[in-house]
py3Dmol code that shows the C-alpha trace and the ligand (Angstrom):
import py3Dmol

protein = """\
ATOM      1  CA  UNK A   1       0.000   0.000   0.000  1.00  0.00           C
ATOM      2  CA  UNK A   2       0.806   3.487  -0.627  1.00  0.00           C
ATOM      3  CA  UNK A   3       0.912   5.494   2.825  1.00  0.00           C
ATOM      4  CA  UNK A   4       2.560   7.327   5.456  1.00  0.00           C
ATOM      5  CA  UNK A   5       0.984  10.739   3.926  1.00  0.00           C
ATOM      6  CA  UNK A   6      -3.014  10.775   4.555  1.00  0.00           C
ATOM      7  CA  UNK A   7      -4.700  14.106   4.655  1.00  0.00           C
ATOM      8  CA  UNK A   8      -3.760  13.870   8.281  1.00  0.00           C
ATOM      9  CA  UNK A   9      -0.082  13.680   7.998  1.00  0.00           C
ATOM     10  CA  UNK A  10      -0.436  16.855   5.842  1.00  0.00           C
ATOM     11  CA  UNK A  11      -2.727  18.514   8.625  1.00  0.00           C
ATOM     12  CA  UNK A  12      -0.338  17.106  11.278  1.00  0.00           C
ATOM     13  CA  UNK A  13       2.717  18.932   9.376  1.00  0.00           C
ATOM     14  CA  UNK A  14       0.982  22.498  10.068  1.00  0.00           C
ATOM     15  CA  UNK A  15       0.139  21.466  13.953  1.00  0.00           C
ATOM     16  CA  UNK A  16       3.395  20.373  14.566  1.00  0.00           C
ATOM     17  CA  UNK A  17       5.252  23.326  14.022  1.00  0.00           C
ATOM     18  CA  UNK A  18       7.820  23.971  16.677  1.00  0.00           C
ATOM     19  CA  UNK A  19      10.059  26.909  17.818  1.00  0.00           C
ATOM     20  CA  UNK A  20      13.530  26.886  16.485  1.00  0.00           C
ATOM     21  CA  UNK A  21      15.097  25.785  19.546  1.00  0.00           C
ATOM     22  CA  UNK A  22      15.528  22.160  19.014  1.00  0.00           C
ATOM     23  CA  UNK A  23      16.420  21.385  22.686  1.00  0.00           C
ATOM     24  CA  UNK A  24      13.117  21.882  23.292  1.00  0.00           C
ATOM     25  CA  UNK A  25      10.986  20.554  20.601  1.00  0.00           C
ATOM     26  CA  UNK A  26       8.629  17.247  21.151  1.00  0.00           C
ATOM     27  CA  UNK A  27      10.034  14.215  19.077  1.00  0.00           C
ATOM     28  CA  UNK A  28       7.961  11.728  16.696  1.00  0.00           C
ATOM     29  CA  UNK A  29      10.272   8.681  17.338  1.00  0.00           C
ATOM     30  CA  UNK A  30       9.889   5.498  15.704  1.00  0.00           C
ATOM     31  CA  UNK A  31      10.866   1.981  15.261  1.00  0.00           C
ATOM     32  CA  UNK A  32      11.380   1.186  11.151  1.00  0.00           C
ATOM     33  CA  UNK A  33      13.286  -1.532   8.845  1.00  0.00           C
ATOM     34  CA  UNK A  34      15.708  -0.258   6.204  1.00  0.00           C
ATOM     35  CA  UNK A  35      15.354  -1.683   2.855  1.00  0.00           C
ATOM     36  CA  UNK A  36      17.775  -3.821   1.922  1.00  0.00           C
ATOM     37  CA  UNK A  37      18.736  -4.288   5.650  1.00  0.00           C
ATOM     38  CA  UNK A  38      18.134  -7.981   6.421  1.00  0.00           C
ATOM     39  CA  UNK A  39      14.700  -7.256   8.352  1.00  0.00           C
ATOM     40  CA  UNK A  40      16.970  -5.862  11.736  1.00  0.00           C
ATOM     41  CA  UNK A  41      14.733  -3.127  13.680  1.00  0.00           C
ATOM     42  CA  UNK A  42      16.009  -0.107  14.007  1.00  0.00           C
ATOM     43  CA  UNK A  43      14.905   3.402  16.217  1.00  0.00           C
ATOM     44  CA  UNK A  44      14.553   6.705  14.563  1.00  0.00           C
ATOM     45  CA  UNK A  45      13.363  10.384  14.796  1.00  0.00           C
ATOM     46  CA  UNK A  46      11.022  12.015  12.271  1.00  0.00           C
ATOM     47  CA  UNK A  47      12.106  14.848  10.667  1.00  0.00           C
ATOM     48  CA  UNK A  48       8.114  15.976  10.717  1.00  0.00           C
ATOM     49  CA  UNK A  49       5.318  13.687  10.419  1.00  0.00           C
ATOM     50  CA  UNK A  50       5.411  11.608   7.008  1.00  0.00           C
ATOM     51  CA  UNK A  51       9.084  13.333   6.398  1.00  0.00           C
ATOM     52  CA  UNK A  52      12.613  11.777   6.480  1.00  0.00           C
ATOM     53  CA  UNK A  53      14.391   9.579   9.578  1.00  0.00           C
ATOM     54  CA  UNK A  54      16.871  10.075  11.348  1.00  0.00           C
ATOM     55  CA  UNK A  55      18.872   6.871  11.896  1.00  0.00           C
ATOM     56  CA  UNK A  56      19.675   6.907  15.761  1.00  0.00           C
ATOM     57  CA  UNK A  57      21.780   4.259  15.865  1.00  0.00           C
ATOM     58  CA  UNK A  58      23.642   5.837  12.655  1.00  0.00           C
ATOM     59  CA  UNK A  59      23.927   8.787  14.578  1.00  0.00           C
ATOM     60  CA  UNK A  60      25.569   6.843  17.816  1.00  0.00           C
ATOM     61  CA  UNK A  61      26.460   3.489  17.577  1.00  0.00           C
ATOM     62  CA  UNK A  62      25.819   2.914  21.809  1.00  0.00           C
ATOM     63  CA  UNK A  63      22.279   3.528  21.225  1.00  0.00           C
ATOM     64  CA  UNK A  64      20.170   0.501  21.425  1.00  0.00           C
ATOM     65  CA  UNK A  65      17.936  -0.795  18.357  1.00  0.00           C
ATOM     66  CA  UNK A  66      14.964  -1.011  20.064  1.00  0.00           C
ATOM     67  CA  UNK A  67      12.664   1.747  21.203  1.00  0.00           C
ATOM     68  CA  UNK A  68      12.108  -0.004  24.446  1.00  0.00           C
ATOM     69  CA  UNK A  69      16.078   0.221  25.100  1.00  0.00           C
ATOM     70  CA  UNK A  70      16.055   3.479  23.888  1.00  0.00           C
ATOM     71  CA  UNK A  71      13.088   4.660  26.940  1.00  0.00           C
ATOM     72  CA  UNK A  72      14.831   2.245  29.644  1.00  0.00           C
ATOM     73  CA  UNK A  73      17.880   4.989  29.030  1.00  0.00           C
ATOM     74  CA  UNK A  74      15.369   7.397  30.509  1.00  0.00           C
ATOM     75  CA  UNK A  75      16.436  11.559  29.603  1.00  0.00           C
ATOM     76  CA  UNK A  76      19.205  10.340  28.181  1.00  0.00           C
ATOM     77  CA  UNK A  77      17.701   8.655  25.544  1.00  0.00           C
ATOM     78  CA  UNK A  78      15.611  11.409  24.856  1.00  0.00           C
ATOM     79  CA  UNK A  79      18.326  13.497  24.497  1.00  0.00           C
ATOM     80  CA  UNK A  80      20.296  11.496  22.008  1.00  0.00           C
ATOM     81  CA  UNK A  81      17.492  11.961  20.020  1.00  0.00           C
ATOM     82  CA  UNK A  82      17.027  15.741  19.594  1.00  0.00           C
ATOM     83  CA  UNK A  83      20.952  15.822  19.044  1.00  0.00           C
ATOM     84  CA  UNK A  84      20.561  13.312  16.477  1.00  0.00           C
ATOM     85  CA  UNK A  85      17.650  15.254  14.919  1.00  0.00           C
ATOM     86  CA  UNK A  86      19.603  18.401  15.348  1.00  0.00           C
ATOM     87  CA  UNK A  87      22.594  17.375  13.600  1.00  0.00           C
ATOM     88  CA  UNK A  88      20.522  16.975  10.539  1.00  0.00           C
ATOM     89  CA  UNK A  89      22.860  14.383   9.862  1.00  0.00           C
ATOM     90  CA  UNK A  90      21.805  10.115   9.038  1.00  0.00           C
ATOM     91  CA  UNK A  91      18.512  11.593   7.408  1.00  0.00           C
ATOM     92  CA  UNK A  92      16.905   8.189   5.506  1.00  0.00           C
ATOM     93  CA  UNK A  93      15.190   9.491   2.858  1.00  0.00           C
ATOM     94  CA  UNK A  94      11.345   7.795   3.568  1.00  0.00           C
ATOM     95  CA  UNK A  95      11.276   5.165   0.472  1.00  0.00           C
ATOM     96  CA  UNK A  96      13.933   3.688   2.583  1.00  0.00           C
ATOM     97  CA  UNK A  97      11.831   2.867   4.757  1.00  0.00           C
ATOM     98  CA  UNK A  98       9.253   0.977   6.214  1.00  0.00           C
ATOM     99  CA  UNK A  99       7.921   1.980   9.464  1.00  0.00           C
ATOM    100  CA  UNK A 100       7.309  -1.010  12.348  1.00  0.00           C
ATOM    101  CA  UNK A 101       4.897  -0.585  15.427  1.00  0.00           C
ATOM    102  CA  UNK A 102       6.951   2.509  17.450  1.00  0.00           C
ATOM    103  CA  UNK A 103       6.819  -0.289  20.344  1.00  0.00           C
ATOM    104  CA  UNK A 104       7.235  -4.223  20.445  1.00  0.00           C
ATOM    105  CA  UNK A 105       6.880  -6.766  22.486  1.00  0.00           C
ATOM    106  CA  UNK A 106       6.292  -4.662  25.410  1.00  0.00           C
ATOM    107  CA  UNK A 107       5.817  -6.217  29.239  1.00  0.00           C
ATOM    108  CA  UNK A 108       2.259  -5.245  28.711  1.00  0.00           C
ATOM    109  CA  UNK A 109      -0.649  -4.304  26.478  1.00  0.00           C
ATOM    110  CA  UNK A 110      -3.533  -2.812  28.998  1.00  0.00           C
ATOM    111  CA  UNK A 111      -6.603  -1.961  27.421  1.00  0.00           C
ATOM    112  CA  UNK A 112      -9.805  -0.518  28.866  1.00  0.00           C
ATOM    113  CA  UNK A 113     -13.625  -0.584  28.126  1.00  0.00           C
ATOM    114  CA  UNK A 114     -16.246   1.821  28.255  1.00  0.00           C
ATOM    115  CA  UNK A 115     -13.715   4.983  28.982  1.00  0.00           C
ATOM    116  CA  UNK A 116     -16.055   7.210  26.538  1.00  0.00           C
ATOM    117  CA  UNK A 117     -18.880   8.769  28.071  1.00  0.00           C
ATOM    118  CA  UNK A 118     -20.889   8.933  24.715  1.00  0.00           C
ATOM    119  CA  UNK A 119     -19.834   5.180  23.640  1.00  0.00           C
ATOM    120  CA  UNK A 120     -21.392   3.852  27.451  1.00  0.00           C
ATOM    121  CA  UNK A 121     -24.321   5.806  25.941  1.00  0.00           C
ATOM    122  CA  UNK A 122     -24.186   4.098  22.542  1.00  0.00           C
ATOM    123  CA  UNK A 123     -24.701   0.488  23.813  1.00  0.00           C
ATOM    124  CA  UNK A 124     -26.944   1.796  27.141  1.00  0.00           C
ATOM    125  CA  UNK A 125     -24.277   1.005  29.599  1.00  0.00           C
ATOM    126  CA  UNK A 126     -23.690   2.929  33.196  1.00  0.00           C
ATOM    127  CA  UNK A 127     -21.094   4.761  33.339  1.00  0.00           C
ATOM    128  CA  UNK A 128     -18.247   3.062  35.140  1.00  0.00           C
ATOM    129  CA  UNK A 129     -17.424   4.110  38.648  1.00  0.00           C
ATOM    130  CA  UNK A 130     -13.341   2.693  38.644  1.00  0.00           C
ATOM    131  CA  UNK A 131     -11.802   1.950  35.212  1.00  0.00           C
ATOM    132  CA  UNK A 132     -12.649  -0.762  33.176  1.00  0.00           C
ATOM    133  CA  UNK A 133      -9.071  -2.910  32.629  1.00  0.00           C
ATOM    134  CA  UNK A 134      -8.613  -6.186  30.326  1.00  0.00           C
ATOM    135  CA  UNK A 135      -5.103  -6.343  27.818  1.00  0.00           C
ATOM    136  CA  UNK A 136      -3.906  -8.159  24.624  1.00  0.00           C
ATOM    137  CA  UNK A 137      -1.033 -10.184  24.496  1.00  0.00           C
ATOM    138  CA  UNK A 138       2.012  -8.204  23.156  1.00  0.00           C
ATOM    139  CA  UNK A 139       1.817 -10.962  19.730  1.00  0.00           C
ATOM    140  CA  UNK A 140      -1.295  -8.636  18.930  1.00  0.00           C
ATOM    141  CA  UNK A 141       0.547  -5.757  17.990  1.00  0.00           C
ATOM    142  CA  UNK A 142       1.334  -4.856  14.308  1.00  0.00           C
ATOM    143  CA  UNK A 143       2.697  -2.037  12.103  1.00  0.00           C
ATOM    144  CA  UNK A 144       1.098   1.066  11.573  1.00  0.00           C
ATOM    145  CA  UNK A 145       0.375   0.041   7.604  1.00  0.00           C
ATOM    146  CA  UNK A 146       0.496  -3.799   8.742  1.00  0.00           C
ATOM    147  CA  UNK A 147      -2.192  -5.604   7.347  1.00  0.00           C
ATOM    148  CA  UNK A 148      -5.204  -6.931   9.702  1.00  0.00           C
ATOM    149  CA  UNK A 149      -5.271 -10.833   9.493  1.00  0.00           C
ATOM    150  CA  UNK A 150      -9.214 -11.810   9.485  1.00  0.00           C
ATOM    151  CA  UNK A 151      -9.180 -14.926  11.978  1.00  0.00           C
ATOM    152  CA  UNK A 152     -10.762 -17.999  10.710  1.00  0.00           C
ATOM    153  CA  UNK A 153     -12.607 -18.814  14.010  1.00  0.00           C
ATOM    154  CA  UNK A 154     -14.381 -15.208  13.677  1.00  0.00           C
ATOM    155  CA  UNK A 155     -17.241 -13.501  11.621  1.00  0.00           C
ATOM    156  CA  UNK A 156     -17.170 -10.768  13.844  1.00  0.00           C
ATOM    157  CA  UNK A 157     -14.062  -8.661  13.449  1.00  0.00           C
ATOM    158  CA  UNK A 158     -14.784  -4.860  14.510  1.00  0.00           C
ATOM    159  CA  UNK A 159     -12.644  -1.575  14.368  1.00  0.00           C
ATOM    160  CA  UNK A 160     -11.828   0.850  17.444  1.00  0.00           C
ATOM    161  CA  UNK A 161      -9.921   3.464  17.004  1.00  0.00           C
ATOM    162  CA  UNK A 162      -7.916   4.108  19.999  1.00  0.00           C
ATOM    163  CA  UNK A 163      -5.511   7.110  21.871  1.00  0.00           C
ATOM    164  CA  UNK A 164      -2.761   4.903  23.065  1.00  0.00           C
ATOM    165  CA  UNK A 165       0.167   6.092  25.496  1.00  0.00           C
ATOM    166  CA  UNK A 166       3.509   4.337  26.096  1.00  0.00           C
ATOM    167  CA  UNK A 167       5.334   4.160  29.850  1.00  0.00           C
ATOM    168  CA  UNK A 168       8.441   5.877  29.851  1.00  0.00           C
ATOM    169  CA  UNK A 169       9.632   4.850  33.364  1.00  0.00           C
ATOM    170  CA  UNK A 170       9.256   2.553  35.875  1.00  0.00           C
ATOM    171  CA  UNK A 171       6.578   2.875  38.904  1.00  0.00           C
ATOM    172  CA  UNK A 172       4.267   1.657  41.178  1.00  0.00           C
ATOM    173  CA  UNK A 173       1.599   3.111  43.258  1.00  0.00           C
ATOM    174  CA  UNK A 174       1.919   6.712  41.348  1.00  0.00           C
ATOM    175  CA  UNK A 175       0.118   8.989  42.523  1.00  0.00           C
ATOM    176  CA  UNK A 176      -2.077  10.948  40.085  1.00  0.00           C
ATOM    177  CA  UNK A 177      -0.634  14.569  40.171  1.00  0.00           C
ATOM    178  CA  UNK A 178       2.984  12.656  39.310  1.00  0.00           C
ATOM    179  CA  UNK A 179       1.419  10.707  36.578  1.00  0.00           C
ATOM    180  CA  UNK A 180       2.168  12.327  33.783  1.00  0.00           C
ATOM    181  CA  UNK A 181       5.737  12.343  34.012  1.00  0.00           C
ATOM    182  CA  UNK A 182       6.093   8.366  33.641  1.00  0.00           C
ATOM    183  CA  UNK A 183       4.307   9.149  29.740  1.00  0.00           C
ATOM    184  CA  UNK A 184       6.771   8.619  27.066  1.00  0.00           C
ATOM    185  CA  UNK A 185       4.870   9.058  24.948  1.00  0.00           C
ATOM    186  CA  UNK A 186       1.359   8.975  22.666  1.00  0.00           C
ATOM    187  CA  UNK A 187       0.212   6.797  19.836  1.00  0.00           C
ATOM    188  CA  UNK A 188      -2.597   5.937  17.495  1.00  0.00           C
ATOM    189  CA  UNK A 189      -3.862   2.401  18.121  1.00  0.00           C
ATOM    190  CA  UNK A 190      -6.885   0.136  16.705  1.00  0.00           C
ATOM    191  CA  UNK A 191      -8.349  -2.063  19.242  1.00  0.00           C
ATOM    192  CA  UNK A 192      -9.727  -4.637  16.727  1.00  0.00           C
ATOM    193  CA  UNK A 193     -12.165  -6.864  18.465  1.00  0.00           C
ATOM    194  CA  UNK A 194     -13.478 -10.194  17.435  1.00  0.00           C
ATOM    195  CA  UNK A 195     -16.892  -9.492  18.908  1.00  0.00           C
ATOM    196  CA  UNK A 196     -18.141 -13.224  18.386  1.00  0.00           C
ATOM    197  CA  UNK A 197     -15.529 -14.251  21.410  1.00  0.00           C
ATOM    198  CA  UNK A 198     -15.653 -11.311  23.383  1.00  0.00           C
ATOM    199  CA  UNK A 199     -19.187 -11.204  24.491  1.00  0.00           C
ATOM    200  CA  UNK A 200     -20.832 -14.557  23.823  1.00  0.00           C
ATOM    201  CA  UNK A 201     -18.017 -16.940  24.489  1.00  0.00           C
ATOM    202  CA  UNK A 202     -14.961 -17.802  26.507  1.00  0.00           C
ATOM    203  CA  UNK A 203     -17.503 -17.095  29.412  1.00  0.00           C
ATOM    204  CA  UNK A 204     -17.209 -13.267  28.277  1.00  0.00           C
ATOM    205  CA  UNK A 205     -14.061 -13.002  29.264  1.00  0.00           C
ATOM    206  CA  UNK A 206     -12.920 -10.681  26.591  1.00  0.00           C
ATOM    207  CA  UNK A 207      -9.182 -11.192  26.197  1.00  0.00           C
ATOM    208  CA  UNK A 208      -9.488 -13.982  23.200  1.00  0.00           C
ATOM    209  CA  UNK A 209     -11.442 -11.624  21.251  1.00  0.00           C
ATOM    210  CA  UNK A 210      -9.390  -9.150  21.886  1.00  0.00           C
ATOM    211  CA  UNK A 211      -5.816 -10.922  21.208  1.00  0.00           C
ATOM    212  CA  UNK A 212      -5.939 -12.483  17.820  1.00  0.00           C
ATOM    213  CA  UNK A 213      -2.243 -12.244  15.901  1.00  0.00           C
ATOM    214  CA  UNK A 214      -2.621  -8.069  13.750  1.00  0.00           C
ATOM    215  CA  UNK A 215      -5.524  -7.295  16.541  1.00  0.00           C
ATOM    216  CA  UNK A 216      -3.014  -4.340  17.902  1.00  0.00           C
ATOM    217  CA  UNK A 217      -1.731  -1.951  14.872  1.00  0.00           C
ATOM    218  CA  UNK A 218      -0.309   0.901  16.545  1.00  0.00           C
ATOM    219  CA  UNK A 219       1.761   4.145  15.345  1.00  0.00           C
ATOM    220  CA  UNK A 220       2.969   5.912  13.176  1.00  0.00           C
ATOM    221  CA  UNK A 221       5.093   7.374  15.961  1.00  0.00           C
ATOM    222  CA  UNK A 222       5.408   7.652  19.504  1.00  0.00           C
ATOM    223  CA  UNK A 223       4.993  11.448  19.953  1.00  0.00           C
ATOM    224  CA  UNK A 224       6.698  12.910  23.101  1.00  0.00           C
ATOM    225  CA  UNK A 225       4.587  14.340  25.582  1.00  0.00           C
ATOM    226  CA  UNK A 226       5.919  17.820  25.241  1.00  0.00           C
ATOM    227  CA  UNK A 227       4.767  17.492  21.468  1.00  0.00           C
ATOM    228  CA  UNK A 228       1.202  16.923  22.486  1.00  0.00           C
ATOM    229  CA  UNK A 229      -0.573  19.997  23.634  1.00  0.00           C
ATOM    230  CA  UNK A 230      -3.621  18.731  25.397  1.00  0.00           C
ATOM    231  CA  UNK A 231      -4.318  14.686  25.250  1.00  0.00           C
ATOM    232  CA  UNK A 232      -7.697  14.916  26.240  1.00  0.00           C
ATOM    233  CA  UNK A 233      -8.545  17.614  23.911  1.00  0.00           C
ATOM    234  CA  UNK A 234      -7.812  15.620  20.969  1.00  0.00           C
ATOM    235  CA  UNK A 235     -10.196  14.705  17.630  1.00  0.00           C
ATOM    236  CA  UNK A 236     -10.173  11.302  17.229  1.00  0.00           C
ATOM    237  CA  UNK A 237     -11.646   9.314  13.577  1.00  0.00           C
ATOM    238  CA  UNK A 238     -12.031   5.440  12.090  1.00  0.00           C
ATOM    239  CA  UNK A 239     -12.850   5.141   8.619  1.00  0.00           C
ATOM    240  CA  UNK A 240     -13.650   2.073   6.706  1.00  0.00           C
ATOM    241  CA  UNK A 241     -12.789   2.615   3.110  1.00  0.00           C
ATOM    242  CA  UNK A 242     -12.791   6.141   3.227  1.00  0.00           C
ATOM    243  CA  UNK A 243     -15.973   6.772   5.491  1.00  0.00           C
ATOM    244  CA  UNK A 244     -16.014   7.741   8.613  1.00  0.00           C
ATOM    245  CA  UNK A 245     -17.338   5.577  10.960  1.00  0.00           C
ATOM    246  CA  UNK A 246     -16.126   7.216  14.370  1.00  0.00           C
ATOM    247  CA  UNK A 247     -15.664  10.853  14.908  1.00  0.00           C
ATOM    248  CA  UNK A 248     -14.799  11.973  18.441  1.00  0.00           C
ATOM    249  CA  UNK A 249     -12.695  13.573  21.090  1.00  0.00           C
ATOM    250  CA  UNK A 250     -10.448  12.581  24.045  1.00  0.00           C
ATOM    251  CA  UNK A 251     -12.194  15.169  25.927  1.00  0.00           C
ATOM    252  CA  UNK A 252     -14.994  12.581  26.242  1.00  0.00           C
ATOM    253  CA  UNK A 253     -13.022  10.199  28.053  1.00  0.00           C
ATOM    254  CA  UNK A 254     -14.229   8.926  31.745  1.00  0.00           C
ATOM    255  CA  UNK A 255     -10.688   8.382  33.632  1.00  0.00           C
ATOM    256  CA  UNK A 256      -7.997  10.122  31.747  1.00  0.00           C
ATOM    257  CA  UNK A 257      -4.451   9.416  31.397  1.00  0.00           C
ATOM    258  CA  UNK A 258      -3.569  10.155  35.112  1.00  0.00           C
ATOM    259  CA  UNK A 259      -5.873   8.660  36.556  1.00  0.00           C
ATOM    260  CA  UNK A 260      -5.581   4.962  34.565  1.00  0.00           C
ATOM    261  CA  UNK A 261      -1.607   5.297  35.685  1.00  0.00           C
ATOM    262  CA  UNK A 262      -2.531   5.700  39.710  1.00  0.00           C
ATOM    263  CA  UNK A 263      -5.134   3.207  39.012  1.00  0.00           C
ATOM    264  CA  UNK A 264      -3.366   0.356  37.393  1.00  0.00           C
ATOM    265  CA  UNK A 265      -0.332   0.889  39.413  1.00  0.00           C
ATOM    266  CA  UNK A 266      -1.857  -0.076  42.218  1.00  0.00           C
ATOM    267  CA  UNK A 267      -1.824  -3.827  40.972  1.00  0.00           C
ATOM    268  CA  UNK A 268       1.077  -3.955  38.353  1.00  0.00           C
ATOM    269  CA  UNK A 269       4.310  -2.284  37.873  1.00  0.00           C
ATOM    270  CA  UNK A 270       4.637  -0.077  35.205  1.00  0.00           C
ATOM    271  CA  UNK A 271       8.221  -0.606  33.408  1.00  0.00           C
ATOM    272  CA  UNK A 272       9.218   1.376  30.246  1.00  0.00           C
ATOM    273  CA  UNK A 273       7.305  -0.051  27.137  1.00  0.00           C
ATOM    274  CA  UNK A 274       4.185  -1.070  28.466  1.00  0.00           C
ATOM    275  CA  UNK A 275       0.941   0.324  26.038  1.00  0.00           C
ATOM    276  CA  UNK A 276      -1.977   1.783  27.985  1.00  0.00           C
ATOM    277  CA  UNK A 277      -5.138   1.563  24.859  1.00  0.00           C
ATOM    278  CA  UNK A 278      -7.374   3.856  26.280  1.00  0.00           C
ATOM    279  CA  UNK A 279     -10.690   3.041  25.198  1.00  0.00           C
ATOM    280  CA  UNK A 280     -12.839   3.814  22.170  1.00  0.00           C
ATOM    281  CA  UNK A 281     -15.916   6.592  20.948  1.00  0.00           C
ATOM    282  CA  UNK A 282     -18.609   5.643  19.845  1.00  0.00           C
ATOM    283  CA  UNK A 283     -19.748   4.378  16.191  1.00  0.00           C
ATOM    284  CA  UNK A 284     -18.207   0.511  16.366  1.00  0.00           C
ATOM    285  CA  UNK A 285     -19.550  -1.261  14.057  1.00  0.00           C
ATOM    286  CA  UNK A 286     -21.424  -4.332  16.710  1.00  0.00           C
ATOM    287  CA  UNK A 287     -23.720  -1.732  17.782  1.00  0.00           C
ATOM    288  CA  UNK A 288     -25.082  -0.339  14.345  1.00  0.00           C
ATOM    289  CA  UNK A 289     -28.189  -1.177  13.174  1.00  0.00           C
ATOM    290  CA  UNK A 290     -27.733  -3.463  11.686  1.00  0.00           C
ATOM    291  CA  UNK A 291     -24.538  -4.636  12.886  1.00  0.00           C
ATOM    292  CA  UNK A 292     -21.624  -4.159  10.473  1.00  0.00           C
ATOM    293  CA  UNK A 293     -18.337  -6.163  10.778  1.00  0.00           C
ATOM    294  CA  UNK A 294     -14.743  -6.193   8.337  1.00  0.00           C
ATOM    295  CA  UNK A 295     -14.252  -8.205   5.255  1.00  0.00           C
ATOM    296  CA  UNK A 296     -11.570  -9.322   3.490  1.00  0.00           C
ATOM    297  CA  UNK A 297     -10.345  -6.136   1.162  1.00  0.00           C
ATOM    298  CA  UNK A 298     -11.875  -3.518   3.651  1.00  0.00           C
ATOM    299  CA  UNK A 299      -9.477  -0.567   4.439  1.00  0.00           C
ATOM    300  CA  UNK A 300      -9.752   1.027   8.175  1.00  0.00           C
ATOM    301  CA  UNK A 301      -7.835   3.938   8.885  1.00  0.00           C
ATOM    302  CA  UNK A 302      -7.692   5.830  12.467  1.00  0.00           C
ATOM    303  CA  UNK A 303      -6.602   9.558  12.936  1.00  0.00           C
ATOM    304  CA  UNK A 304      -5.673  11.483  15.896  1.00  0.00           C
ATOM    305  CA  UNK A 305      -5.312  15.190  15.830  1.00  0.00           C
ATOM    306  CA  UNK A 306      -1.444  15.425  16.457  1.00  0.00           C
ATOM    307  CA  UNK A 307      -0.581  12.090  16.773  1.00  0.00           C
ATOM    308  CA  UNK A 308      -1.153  11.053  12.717  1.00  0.00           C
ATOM    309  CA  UNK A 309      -3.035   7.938  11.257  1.00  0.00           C
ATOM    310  CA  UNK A 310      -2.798   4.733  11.055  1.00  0.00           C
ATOM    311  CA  UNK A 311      -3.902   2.530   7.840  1.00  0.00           C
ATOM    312  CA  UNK A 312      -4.349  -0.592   7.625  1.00  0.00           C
ATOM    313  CA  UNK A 313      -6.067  -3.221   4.920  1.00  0.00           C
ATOM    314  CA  UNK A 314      -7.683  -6.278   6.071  1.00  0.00           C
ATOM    315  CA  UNK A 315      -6.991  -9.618   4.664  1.00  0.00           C
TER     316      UNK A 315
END
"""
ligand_1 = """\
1
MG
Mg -11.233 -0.787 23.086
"""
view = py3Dmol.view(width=600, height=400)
view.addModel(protein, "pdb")
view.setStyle({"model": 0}, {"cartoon": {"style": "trace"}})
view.addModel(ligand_1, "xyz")
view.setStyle({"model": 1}, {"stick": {}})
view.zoomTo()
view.show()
């Protein structure tokens, strides 16, 4: 497929405009293959959305490959990168490349339900009093232009187009108003759902519907905090072959970035890597009337203000 630039990488370009100082401008860093490189993953910084990379590891050979290395290093990672993207040096031009997930195999994928006030409305569910938590395995996760795989043991594959965030740093029990600073970074992620398994069997317990192998694409990039102006103040879109199927915003979200951090902290530790989904708005495609699910050929693509979009064809 043709892709990084959508109408929202182009709309992205003008919103991420940053100050000249380039110690302290927000970073889109991802994870991408070189062509012609033997498949090895590699971490980079984007020039702008949908513009070149700049090879990290080109830049300094100590750096590790892996964006999960790179955020265990902490500030100092971070600052490798803006020198790197600074230098203007190791700039891959972007038909040498092919961007991955900006995250694998991370210690954990947590995911949560009902977190938009208008999609509890949607299916005539309460509002949730504490956060609503379930997770993938990490296997679910695929590239940003990755193809979704339709399982043969579903006929009831559904989009949700999520805001995702990545941990930067390790932490348990954080309290809310310190919440914010163990955020790497945020993403664009579709929670693809195999609706069949998730509410009528494996007792509704909905982690096998959620977990088949391409049920995670997330990316293009994880964008830095600082780069993000307000997360919950964000316009969020699915379309399925061009039509939009979801349009909302992150305003409408029931527990918010901070709060999902103190709350899941209490059980788990956090550790650099680990992908918070934060729920979906409404227009999924189990509750239309009627129901609508994907087929082989279909073509979903989520946007997020800021972040970018994700595209990805199902097969
Ligand atoms: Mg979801």
């Amino acid at each position: 497929m043709r892709l990084p630039m959508g109408s929202v990488g182009i709309r992205s370009l003008f919103s991420l405009r940053q100050p000249k100082n380039h110690q302290k401008r927000g970073l889109r860093l991802v994870q991408f293959y070189r062509r012609g490189d033997g498949g090895a993953i590699r971490v980079g910084v984007e020039q702008a959305a949908g513009l070149g990379v700049v090879d990290l590891k080109a830049f300094e050979p100590s750096v590790p490959s892996t964006m999960k290395g790179l955020l265990e290093l902490g500030d100092e990672g971070l600052a490798c990168a803006r020198r790197a993207l600074s230098s203007g040096r190791c700039v891959l031009d972007r038909s040498d490349v092919r961007l991955s997930s900006p995250i694998l195999a991370p210690e954990k994928v947590i995911c949560v339900g009902l977190n938009y006030r208008d999609h509890c409305l949607e299916q005539k569910a309460a509002i949730p009093k504490e956060p609503v938590i379930f997770s993938k395995f990490s296997n679910a996760i695929t590239g940003p232009y990755d193809d979704i795989v339709l399982p043969s043991e579903s006929r009831e594959v559904d989009w949700e187009a999520e805001l995702a965030f990545v941990i930067g740093r390790r932490g348990k029990h954080v309290k809310e108003e310190d919440a914010l600073s163990y955020v790497a970074g945020f993403t664009v992620a579709n929670d693809v759902s195999a609706r069949d398994w998730q509410m009528k069997r494996n007792g509704k317990q909905w982690l096998l519907g959620k977990t088949f192998e391409s049920f995670c694409p997330l990316g293009p990039a994880l964008v830095t905090a600082d780069a993000v102006t307000d997360p919950h103040k964000l316009g969020i879109r699915c379309l399925v072959n061009g039509e939009e199927v979801q349009s909302g915003n992150t305003d409408q979200m029931i527990f918010k970035t901070e709060e999902l951090i103190a709350w899941v902290s209490k059980f788990v530790t956090l550790t650099p890597g680990d992908v918070f989904l934060t729920g979906t708005p409404p227009g999924v495609g189990v509750f239309r009337k009627p129901p609508v699910f994907l087929k082989k050929g279909d073509v979903v693509e989520c946007q997020i203000d800021q972040l970018g979009s994700i595209i990805n064809k199902v097969l």
